[in-house]
C-alpha positions in Angstrom: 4.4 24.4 7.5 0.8 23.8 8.4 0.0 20.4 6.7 -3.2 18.5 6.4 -3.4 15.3 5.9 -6.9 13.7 4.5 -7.5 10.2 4.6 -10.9 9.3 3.2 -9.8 5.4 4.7 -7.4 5.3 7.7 -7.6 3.1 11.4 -5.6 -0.1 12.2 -2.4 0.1 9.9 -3.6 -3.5 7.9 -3.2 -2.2 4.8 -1.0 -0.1 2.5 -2.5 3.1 2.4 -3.3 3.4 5.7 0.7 2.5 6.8 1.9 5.0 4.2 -0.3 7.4 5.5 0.8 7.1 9.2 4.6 6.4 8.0 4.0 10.2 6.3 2.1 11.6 9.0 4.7 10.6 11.9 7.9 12.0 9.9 6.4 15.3 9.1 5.1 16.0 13.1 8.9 14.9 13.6 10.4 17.8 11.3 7.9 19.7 13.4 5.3 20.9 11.1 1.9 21.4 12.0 0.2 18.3 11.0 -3.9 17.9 10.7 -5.3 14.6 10.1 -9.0 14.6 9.0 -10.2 10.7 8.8 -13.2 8.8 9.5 -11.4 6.7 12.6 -13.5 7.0 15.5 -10.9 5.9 17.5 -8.6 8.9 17.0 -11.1 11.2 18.3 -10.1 13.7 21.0 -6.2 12.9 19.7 -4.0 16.1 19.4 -4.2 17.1 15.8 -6.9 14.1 14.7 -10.2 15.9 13.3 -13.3 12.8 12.9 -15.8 13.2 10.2 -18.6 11.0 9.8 -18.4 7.2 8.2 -20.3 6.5 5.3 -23.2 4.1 5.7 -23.9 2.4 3.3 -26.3 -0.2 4.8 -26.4 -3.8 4.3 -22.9 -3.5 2.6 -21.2 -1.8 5.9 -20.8 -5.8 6.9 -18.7 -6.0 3.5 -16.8 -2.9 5.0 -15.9 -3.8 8.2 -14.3 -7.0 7.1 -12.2 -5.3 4.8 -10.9 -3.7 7.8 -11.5 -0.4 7.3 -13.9 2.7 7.2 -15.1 5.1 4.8 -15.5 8.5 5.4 -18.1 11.2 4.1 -17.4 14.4 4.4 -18.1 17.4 7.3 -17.7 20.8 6.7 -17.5 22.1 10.2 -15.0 19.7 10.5 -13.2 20.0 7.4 -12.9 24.0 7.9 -11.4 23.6 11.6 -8.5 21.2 9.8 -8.0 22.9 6.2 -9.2 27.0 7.1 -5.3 27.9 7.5 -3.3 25.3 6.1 -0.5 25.9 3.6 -1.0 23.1 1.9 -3.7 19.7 1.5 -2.6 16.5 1.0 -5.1 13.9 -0.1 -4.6 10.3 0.4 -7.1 9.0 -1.8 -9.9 10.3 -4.2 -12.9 9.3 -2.7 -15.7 11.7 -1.3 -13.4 13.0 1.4 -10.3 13.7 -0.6 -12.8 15.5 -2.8 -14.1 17.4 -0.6 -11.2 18.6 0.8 -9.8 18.9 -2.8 -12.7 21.5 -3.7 -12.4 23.4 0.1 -8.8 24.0 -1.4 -9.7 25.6 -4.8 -12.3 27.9 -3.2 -9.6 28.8 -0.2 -6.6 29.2 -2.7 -5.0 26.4 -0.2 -2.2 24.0 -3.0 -3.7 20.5 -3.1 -1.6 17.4 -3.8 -2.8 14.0 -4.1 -1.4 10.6 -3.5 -2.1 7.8 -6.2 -2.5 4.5 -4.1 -5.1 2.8 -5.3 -5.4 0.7 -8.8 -8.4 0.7 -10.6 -8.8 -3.1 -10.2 -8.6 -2.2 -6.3 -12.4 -0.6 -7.1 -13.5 -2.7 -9.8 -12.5 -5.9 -7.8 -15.4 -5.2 -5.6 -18.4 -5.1 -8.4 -16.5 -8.6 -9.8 -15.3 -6.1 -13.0 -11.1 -6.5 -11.9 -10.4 -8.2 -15.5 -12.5 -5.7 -17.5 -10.4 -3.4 -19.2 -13.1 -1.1 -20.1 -14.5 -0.9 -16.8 -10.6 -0.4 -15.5 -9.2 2.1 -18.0 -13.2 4.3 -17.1 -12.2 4.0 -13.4 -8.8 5.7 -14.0 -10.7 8.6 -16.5 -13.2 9.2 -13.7 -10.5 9.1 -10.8 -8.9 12.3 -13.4 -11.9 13.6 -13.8 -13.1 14.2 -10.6 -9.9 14.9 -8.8 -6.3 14.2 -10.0 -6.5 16.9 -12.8 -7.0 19.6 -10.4 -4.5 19.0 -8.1 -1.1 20.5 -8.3 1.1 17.4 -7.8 0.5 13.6 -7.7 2.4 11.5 -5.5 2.9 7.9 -7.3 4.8 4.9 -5.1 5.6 3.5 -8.4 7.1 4.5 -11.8 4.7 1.5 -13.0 1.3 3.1 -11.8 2.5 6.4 -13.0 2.8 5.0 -16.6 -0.4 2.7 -16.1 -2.1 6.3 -15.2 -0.5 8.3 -17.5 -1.6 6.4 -20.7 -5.0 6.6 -19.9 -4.9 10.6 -19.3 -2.1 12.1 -20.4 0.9 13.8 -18.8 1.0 14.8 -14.5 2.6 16.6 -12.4 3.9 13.7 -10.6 6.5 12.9 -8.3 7.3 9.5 -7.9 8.5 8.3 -4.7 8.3 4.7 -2.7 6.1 5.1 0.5 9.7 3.0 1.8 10.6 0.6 4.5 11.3 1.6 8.2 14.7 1.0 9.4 13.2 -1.4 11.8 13.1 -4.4 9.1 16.3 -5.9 8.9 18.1 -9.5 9.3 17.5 -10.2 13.3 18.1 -13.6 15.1 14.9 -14.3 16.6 13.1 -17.3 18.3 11.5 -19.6 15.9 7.9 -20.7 16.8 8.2 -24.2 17.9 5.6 -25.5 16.0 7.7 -24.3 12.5 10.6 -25.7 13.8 10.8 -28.7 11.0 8.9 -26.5 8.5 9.5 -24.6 5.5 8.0 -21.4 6.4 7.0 -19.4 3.4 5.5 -15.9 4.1 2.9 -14.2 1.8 1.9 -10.2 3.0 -1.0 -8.9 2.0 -5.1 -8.3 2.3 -7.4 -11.2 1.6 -8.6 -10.8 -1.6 -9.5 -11.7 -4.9 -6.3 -9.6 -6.4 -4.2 -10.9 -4.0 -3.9 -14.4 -5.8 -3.2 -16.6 -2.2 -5.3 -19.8 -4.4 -2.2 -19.9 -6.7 0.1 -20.2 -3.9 -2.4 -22.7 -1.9 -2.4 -24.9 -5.3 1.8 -24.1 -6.0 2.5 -25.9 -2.7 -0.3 -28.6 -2.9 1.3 -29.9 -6.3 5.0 -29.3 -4.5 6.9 -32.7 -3.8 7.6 -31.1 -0.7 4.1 -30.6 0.4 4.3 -31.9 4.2 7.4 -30.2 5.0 5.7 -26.4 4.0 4.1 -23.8 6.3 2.2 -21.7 4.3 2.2 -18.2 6.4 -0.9 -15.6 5.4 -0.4 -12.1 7.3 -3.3 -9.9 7.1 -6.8 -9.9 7.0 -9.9 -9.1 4.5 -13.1 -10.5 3.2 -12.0 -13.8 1.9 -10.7 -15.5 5.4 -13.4 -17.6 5.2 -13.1 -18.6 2.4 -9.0 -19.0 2.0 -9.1 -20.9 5.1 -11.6 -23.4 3.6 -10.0 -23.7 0.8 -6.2 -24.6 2.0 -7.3 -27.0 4.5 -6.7 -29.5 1.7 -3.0 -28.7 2.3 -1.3 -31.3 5.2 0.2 -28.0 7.1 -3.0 -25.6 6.4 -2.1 -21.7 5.9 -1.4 -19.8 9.5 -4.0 -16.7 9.0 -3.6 -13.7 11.0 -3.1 -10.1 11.0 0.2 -9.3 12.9 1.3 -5.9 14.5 3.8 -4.4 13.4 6.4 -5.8 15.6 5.3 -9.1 15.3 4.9 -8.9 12.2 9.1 -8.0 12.1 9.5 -11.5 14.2 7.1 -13.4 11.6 9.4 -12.4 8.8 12.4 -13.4 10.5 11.5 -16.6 11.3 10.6 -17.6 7.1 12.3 -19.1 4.7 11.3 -17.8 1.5 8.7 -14.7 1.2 6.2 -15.4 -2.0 3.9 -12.7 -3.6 1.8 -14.0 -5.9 -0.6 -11.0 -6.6 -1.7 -10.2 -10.0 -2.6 -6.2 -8.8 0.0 -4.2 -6.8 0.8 -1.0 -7.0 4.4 -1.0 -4.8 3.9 -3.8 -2.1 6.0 -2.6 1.0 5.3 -5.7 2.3 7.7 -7.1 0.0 10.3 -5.0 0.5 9.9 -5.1 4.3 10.6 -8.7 3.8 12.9 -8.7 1.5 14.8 -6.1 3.6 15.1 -8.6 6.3 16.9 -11.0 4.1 14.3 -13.4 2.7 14.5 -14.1 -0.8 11.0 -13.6 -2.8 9.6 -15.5 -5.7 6.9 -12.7 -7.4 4.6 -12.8 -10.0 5.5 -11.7 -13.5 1.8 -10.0 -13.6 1.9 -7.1 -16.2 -0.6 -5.3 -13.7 1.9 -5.7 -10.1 4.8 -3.2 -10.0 6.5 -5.8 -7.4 7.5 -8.1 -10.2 10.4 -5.0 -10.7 12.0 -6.0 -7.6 13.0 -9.3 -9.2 16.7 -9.7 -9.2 17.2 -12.6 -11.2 15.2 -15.7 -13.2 14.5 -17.9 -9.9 12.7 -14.6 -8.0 10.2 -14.4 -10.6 7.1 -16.9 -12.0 4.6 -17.0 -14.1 1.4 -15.1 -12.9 -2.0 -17.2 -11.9 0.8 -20.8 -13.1 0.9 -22.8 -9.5 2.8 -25.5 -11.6 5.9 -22.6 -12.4 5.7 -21.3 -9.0 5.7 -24.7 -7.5 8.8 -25.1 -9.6 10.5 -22.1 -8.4 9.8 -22.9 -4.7 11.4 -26.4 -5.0 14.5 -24.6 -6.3 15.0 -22.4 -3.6 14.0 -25.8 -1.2 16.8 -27.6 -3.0 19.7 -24.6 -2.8 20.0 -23.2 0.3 23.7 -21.9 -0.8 22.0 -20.1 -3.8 18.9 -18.5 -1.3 21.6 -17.7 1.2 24.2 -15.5 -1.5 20.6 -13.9 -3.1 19.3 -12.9 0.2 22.2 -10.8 1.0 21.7 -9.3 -2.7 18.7 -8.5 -1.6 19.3 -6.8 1.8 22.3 -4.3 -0.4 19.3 -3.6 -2.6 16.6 -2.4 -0.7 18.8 0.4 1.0 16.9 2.4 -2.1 14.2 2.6 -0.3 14.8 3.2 3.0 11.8 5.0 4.4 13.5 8.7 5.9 14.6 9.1 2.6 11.8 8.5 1.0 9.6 10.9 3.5 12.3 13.7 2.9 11.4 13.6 -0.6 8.0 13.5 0.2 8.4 16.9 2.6 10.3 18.0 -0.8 7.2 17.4 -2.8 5.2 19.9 -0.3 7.4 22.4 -0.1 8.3 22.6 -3.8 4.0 22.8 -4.6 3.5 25.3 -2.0 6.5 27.5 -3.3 5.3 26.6 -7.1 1.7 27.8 -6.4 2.3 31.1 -4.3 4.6 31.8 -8.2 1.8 31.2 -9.8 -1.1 32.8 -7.4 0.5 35.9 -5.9 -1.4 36.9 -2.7 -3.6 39.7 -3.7 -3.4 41.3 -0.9 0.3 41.8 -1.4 -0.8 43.9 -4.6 0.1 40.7 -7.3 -2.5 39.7 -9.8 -4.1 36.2 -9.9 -3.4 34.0 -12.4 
């Protein structure tokens, strides 16, 4: 098939949607489909199959941007009708003035359009200080509809969660829901321990710097822990609060290590924790869990009624009470204090994430394609082939 990919946000893989995006993009050019990728990345230009459009300006905010790691894209028509003129079908990563774009090039062309769900409301409202408003979250979800989901002909959601969360705002969806999944490269490995953890308790949190994120509670968890000095608090990532985060657990006697690893060392990093925490109060799937929890490393997650992740709690001790560094202090001492116990759940949790392995998960993802491109020629019956329209 001749696939397009459209990525209104997409350039280093340090976030979520931009690594389910490559993960997708990489498996369907290796089943040999014609794959187009239209993105704002200046880096990809002149790349085989990589069309560039412009990146939104939005002036004194584009500082805000940039250290959120990522960049916006507006949309180009040239561009978008060399990527999207012959496709058989449109895949949009995310709703924004690109995927729309694209969405609305598809109607007029009679091209199938499916969209991937990847971004909370309190991912958009976090930004205008709004993440706790209700209102303001359940209008973000209606407009999101509004302007895009309910005209595409199948929605791609990571999560049963966010397709429930979605769903009782707007009613029923075409959806298909399927884990972005965990590359077959994260597993249990013996690997050199930096020296400088070597009489630590390495605890490992995944995940952008911000508000949502929650990395205060785990700062104020392990100040209040009555193992305190032994702890190495381990941020991987980046975003807008560095600054800040790094101020603020320099009150700690081992402050946080904060730094965006590549992917391989980020496979190194995880091997060489103790216990993976995810504290977050909005997530929609967090493969960064599951990458680490596929390695071995038990997690403690937050109970947060707004973070699908807390579903990959097996048992009482892998779960604490959201924005409560007391309870999660309490739940990182017992895993301190049992290493017998962390051992047995680990390898629970290594038979449990085979669920998600990632091939599987970007077969059914191929399946979604397939099935909407096969669902909308029923329905639209080339005219040209003497059918009527529906």
């Amino acid at each position: 098939m001749k696939i397009a990919i459209v990525c209104d946000v997409l350039g280093e893989e340090n976030n979520g949607t931009t690594v389910a995006a490559m993960n997708l993009i990489r498996f369907l050019r290796s089943r040999d489909h014609d794959v187009r990728v239209v993105c704002p990345d200046d880096n990809r230009r002149g790349q085989a199959g990589f069309y560039v459009v412009p990146q939104l300006n939005v002036g004194p905010l584009n500082d805000y941007v940039r250290k959120n790691g990522v960049a916006i894209a507006v949309s180009d028509e040239a561009v978008l009708d060399s990527a999207l003129k012959d496709a058989d079908v449109i895949h949009i990563m995310t709703p924004f003035f690109l995927g729309k774009a694209a969405l609305e090039y598809g109607r007029r062309h009679r091209i199938p359009v499916t969209a991937g769900f990847h971004a909370q409301a309190e991912n958009i409202t976090n930004h205008l200080h709004l993440m706790n408003s209700r209102t303001m979250n359940n209008l973000t979800y209606k407009a999101m509809y509004r302007l895009v989901f309910q005209y595409v002909d199948a929605i791609h959601y990571p999560t049963r969660f966010i397709r429930e969360v979605f769903e009782k705002e707007v009613g029923p969806t075409n959806g298909y829901v399927i884990s972005n999944g965990v590359n077959s490269r994260f597993v249990k490995t013996e690997v050199q321990r930096p020296a400088e953890w070597t009489d630590k308790f390495v605890i490992l949190f995944t995940g952008r710097y911000g508000l949502e994120k929650s990395h205060r509670v785990l700062i104020d968890a392990v100040a209040q822990s009555r193992y305190e000095s032994a702890i190495q608090l381990v941020f991987a990532g980046e975003g807008p609060l560095h600054a800040e985060l790094e101020a603020y657990g320099r009150k700690l006697t081992n402050p946080p290590v904060m730094k965006f690893y590549a992917r391989d060392e980020m496979l190194r990093v995880i091997n060489s924790a103790d216990l993976y925490v995810h504290p977050a109060e909005i997530e929609i799937e967090a493969i960064a869990c599951l990458e680490a929890i596929s390695c071995g490393l038990v997690p403690v997650i937050a109970d947060s009624p707004r973070s699908a992740t807390r579903f990959f709690a097996l048992e009482e001790n892998n779960l604490f009470h959201y924005n409560d560094p007391a309870d999660l202090a309490r739940k990182i001492e017992y895993w301190i204090e049992h290493p017998q116990e962390k051992e047995r759940c680990g390898r629970a949790y290594q038979g449990y994430t085979q669920q998600f392995e990632q091939r599987h998960c970007m077969e059914e993802m191929e399946r979604m394609l397939q099935e909407t491109v096969a669902a909308y020629k029923r329905k639209n019956p080339d005219p040209d082939a003497g059918g009527t329209p529906s």
